[in-house]
N, C-alpha and C positions, 0 to 999 in steps of 0.2 A: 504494500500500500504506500502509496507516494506519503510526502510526509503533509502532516494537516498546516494551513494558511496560519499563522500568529496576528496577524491584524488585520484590519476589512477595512473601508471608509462606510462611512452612514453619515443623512441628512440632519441637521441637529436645524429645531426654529431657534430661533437667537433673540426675537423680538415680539413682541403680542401685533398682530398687524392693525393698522388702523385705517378702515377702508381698504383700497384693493392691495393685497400684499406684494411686496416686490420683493426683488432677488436679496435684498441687505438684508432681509428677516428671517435669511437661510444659513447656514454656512455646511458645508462638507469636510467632517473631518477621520482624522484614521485613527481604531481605536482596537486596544486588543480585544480578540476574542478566546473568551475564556474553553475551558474544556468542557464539553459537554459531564452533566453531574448525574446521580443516578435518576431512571429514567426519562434522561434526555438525550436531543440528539441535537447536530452541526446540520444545516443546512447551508449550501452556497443555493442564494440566488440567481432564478434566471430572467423572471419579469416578475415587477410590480405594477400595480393602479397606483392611480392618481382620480380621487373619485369626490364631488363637489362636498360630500358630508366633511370631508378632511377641513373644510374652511374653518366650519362652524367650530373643530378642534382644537384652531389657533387662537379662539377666543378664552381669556379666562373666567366663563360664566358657568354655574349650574345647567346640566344637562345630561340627556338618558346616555352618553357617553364620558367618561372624564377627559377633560383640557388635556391637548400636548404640555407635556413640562416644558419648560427652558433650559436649553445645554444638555436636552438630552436626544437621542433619537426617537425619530417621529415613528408613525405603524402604518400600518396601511395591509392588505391582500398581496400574499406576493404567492409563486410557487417557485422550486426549487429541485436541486440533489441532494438527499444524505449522505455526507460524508465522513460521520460517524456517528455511532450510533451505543448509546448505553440503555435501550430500552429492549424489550420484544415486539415491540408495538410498531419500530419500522427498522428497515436493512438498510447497509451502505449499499448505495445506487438508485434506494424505492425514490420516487416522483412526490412530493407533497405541497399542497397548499395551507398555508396558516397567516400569522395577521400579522408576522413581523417584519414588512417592506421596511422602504425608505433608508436599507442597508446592503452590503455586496455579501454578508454571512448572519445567521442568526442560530443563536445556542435557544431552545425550547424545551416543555415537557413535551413527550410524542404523542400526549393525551390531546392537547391542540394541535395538533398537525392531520389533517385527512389524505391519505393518499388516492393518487390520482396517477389516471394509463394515459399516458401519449401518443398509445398504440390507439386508442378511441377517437381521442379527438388532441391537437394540437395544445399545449400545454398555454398558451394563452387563452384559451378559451373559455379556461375555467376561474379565469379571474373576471369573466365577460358574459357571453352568454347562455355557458352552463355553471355560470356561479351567482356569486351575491345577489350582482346586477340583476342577471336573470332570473334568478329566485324573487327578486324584486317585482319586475315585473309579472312575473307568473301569477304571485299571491296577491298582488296590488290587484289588479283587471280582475281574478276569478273571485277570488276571499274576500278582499274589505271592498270593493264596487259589486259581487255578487254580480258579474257579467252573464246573462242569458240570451241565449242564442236570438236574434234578431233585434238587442238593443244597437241603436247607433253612437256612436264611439267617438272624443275629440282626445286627441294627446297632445301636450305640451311639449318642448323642447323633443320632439319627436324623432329626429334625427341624430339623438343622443341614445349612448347603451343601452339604458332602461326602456325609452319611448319608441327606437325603432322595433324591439321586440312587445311590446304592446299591442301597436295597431297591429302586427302580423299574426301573434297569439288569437286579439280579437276579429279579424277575418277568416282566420283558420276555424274558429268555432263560432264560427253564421254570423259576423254582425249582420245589421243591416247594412250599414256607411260606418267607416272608420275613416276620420279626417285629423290631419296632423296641423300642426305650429312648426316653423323653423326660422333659421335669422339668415337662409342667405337661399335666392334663388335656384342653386345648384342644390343643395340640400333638398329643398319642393320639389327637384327635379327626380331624385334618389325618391326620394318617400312616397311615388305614384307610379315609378317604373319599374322601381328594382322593389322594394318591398309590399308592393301591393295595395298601398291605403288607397282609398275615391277620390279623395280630394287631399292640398295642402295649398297653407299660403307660405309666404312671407311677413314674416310678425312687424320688419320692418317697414313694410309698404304703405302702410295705410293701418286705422285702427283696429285694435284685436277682435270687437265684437263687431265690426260692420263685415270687418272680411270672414270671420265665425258666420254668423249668419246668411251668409250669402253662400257659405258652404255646405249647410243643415238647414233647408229651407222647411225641412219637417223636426227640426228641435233635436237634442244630442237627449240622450238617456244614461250615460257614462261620460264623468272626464274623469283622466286620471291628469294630476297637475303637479308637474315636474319644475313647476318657474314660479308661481304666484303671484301676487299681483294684479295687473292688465287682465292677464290670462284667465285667474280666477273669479275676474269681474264679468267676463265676458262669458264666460262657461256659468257660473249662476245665474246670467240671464238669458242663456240659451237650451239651459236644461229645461226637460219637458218634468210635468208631475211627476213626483214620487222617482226623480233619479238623483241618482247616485256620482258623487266626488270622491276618489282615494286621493288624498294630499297625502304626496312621496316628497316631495324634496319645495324650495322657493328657492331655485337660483337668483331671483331675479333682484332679490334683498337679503343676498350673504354678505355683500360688501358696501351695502350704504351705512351710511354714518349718522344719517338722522332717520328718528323712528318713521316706520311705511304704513302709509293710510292703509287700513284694512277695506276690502272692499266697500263700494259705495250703494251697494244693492242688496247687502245682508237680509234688508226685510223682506226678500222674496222668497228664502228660505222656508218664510213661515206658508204662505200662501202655497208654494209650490209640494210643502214639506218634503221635501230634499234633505237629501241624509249627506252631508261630509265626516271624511271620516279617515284622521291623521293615521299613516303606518310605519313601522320598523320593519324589517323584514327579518330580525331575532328573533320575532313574535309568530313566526309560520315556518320554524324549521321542519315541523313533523312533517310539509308539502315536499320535501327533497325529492325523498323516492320518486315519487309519482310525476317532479319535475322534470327531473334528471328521462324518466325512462320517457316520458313523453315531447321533450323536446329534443333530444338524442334522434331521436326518432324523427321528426319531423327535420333537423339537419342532415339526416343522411337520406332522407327522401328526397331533397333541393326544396323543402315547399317551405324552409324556415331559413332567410338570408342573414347572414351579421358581415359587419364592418368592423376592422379594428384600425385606429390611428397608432403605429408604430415608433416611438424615438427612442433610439439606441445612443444606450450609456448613461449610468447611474451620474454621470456630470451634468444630464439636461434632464433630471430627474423634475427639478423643482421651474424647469423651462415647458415642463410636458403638464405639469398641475397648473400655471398662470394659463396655458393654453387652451386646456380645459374649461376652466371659468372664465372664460372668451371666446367660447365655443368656437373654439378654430379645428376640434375633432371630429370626424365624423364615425359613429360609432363608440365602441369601448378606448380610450388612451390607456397603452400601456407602454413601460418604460422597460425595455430590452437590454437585457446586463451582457448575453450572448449563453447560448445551449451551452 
């Protein structure tokens, strides 16, 4: 056995960010790693996420997550190789996913680590659309919106991880109309050709609920809402009775500075009785299985498409997360260390 790595680099925040964070609130530094202790193992790195919840992380506030420290390394979904191993739980060589990104090694229990084939599907994938993300989505649209075959469908930031397998989950099981959101032309273009949905706009073109509307000229029954704000103004006054909102994520106020008008139309809620209805996707692990086997499934039929935006090297780790929340990715961003 070759001899094991003594030190790694990892992303450390250095700063709490104030509004949209920049490269000084990062720094990369190289740190030993220690020896795996009993049942633990060494993982090197081969791809991490970079995923918008991380924002909320850099905050020092109460949340269903704890703060990044300061000066220390960040987490994030990464997977990897065991390169040593003091558990039974995994071999030197097994393939695993666990939460210690934002590093080039990480020492774990083997109890957090899931192993995963790359003979199945490509080891990015499972940081993307047979992981979190995708479990995101899955549980979001079927469990907290209770999606039924011929509701019509509006998704937010829809040409993102989560939202492009949304509208294609809910076309695969009968919407009526699944209509997306996106911020750039080319994206609208993707989201009607390559994955299927009926319609999309440009969020930037003109306003969110006149171009909503003109989309869903028979009213939406589902949104699921990846942006908040605009988005979710327009989608509560485009929902029909008795539908349903899973609020997944508000890009759209991770990084303003002053508090953000809650919708302007809240009292339709009551009339419409309209269910919203916030998610974690911690809260629907028991959905795995039946994830995993059903959309496996649908990627190796070609009827389920994903995108991955690629940048290689833990140096543009924290170039590939600004990028992210500037939706310059299309698809899952993942940051490639090299097989």
């Amino acid at each position: 056995m070759s001899e094991l790595p003594k030190t790694g680099r990892e992303w450390h925040l250095t700063a709490r960010p104030h509004g949209w964070p920049k490269p000084g609130d990062f720094a990369l530094r190289e740190a030993e790693i220690p020896a795996p202790g009993p049942g633990q193992i060494l993982v090197r790195n081969t791809h991490m996420s970079v995923d918008p919840y991380m924002r909320g992380r850099m905050n020092d506030v109460k949340s269903y997550v704890p703060p990044f420290q300061l000066d220390k390394p960040m987490e994030g979904g990464a997977v990897g190789e065991v390169l040593a191993s003091n558990s039974d739980e995994a071999a030197i060589g097994d393939h695993v996913l666990h939460g210690l990104g934002w590093r080039e090694y990480a020492v774990l229990d083997a109890r957090h680590a899931t192993k995963v084939d790359p003979g199945l599907a490509p080891l990015p994938a499972y940081l993307g659309v047979l992981g979190m993300t995708g479990l995101t989505a899955y549980a979001g649209l079927l469990e907290v919106a209770s999606f039924k075959e011929g509701d019509a469908v509006f998704v937010s930031g829809a040409a993102g991880a989560v939202g492009s397998q949304v509208g294609q989950i809910a076309r695969l099981k009968g919407a009526s109309r699944v209509i997306g959101s996106a911020g750039s032309d080319e994206k609208v273009k993707l989201l009607v050709e390559e994955y299927g949905f009926d319609a999309a706009f440009n969020y930037k073109n003109g306003p969110v609920e006149e171009q909503l509307k003109g989309a869903a000229a028979d009213g939406i029954d589902v949104y699921f809402d990846n942006v908040g704000g605009d988005h979710l103004e327009a989608a509560i006054a485009t929902l029909n009775v008795h539908g349903r909102a899973a609020i997944c994520g508000m890009i759209a106020q991770y990084n303003t500075t002053e508090p953000t008008p809650a919708p302007r139309n809240l009292a339709l809620v009551i009339g419409k009785r309209l269910r919203l209805q916030g998610m974690l996707v911690r809260d629907h692990a028991a959905l795995q299985p039946e994830f995993v086997r059903e959309v496996s499934g649908w990627i190796r039929s070609g009827e389920l498409k994903y995108r991955e935006t690629v940048v290689a090297g833990i140096d543009h780790a924290v170039d590939a997360f600004l990028g992210m929340l500037r939706g310059e990715n299309v698809g899952k961003m993942i940051v490639s260390f090299g097989d």
